[in-house]
N, C-alpha and C positions, 0 to 999 in steps of 0.2 A: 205714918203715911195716912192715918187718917183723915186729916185735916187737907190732903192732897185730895183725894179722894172727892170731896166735894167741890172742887174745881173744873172745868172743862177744860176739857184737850186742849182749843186753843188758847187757853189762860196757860197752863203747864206750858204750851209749847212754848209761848211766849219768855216765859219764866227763865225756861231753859235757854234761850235767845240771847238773854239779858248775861247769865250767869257766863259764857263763849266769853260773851262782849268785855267782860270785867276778868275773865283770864285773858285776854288780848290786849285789854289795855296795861295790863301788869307784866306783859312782854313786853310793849313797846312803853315800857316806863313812865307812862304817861301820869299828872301830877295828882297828887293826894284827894284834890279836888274834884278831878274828874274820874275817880273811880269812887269817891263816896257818893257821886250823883248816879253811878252808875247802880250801887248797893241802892241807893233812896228808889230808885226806879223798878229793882229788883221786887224789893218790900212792899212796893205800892202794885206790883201786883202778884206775887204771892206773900197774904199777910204772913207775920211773927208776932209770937208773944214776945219778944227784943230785937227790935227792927232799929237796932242802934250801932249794932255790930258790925264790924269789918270780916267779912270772911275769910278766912284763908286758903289756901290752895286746896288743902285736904277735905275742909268743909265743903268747898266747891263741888268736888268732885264727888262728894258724897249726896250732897243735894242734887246737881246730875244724875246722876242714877237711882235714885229714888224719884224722880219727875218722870226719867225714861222708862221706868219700871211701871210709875202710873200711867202712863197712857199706852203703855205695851196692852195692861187689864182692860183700859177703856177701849181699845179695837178689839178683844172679845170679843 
């Protein structure tokens, strides 16, 4: 969470936005292509040291709650 940490709210919020958007597209089945654009979009704005990756549902979900946990700290 460190590297979270030096992001602003609305970057994380953002992030988080992104991360919805690509468990919504993998509901509606939507094609390979458009959820890697969705991942390239994610990465482009919260980096990775391997921003090449496909996420899975559990990564998801786990990056969700470590973003909502960061800006839970930043309204402190």
């Amino acid at each position: 969470m460190d590297q979270l940490s030096k992001l602003t709210k609305t970057t994380l919020a953002k992030g988080h936005n992104v991360l919805i958007d690509i468990e919504f597209a993998r509901m509606c089945n939507s094609t390979q292509e458009q959820i890697q654009q969705l991942h390239n979009k994610f990465y482009s704005i919260i980096p990775h040291k391997d921003n090449t990756l496909i996420l899975s549902e559990n990564q998801i979900y786990v990056k969700r709650a470590l973003i909502m946990a960061e800006i839970k700290d930043i309204n402190v």
